[in-house]
C-alpha positions as CSV (number, residue, x, y, z in Angstrom):
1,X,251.1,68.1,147.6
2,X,252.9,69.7,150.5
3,X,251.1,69.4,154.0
4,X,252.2,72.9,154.9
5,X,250.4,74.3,151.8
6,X,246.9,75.2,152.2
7,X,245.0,74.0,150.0
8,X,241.6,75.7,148.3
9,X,239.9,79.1,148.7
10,X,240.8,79.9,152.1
11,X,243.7,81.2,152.0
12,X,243.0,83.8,149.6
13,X,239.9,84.7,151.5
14,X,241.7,85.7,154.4
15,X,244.3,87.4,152.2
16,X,241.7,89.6,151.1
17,X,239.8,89.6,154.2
18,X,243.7,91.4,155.8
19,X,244.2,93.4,153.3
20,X,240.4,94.9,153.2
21,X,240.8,95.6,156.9
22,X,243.9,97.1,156.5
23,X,243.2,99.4,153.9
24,X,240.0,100.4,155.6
25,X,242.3,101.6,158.8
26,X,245.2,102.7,156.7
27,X,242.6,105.3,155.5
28,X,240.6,106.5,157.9
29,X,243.5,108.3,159.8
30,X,244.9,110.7,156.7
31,X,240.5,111.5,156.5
32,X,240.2,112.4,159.9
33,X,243.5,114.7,159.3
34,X,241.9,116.3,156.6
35,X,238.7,116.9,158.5
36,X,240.5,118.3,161.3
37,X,242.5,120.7,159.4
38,X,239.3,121.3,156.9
39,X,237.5,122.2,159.9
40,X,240.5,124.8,161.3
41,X,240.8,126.6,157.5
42,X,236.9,127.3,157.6
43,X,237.1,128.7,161.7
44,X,240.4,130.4,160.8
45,X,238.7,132.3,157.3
46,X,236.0,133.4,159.5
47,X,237.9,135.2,161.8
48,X,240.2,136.9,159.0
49,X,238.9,140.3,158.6
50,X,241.7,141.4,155.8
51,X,239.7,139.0,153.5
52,X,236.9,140.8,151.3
53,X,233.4,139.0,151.5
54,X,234.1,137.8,148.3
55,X,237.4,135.9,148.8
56,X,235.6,134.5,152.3
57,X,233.0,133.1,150.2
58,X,235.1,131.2,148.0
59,X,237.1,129.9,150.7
60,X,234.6,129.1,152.7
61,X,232.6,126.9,149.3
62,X,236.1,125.5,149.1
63,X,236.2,123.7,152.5
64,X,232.3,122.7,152.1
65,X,233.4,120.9,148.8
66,X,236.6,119.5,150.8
67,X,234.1,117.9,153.2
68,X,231.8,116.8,150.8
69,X,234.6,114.9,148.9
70,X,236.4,113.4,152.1
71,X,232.6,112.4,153.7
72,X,232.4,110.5,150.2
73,X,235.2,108.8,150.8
74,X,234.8,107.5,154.6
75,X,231.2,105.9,153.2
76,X,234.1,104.1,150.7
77,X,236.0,103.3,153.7
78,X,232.8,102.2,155.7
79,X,231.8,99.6,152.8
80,X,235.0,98.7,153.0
81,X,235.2,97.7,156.4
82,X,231.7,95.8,155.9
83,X,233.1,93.8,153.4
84,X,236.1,92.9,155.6
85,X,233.5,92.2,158.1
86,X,231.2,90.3,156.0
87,X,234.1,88.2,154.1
88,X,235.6,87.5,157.7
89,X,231.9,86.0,159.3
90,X,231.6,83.6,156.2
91,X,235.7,83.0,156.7
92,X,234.1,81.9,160.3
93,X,231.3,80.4,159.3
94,X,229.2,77.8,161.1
95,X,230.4,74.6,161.7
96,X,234.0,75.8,161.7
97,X,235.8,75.5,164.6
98,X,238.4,77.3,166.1
């Protein structure tokens, strides 16, 4: 066996552990985009008076069910990022060093 091959689990673990973390960042920016704009459409129908109460109504259940949706997904994200978190303590365990 090589010596520049790890050898066992670890490795893998810290694979994962990357990839978690980076997935967790890579998605929190496009949800805080859509928050941000989500957020603008429901100020901007408010303020439009050519729209009948009707049409404001559905618009405005429309960006409630946007947020709803995106807040589901950043508690994805969030477990996410405690995973990452709890796979890189146990990657650092005790009696590890350096």
């Amino acid at each position: 066996m090589s010596p520049d091959r790890p050898i066992g689990p670890r490795p893998v673990v810290t694979l994962n552990t990357a990839a978690l973390a980076r997935l967790e960042h890579d998605l929190r920016t496009p949800l805080a985009v859509i928050l941000g704009h989500n957020h603008l459409l429901r100020r901007r129908v408010r303020r439009l008076d050519r729209l009948s109460p009707e049409d404001r109504e559905w618009l405005l259940a429309r960006t409630t069910m946007i947020d709803t949706a995106v807040m589901g997904m950043t508690r994805s994200v969030e477990r996410l990022d405690g995973l990452a978190r709890e796979a890189m303590s146990e990657d650092d365990g005790p009696g590890r060093s350096g």
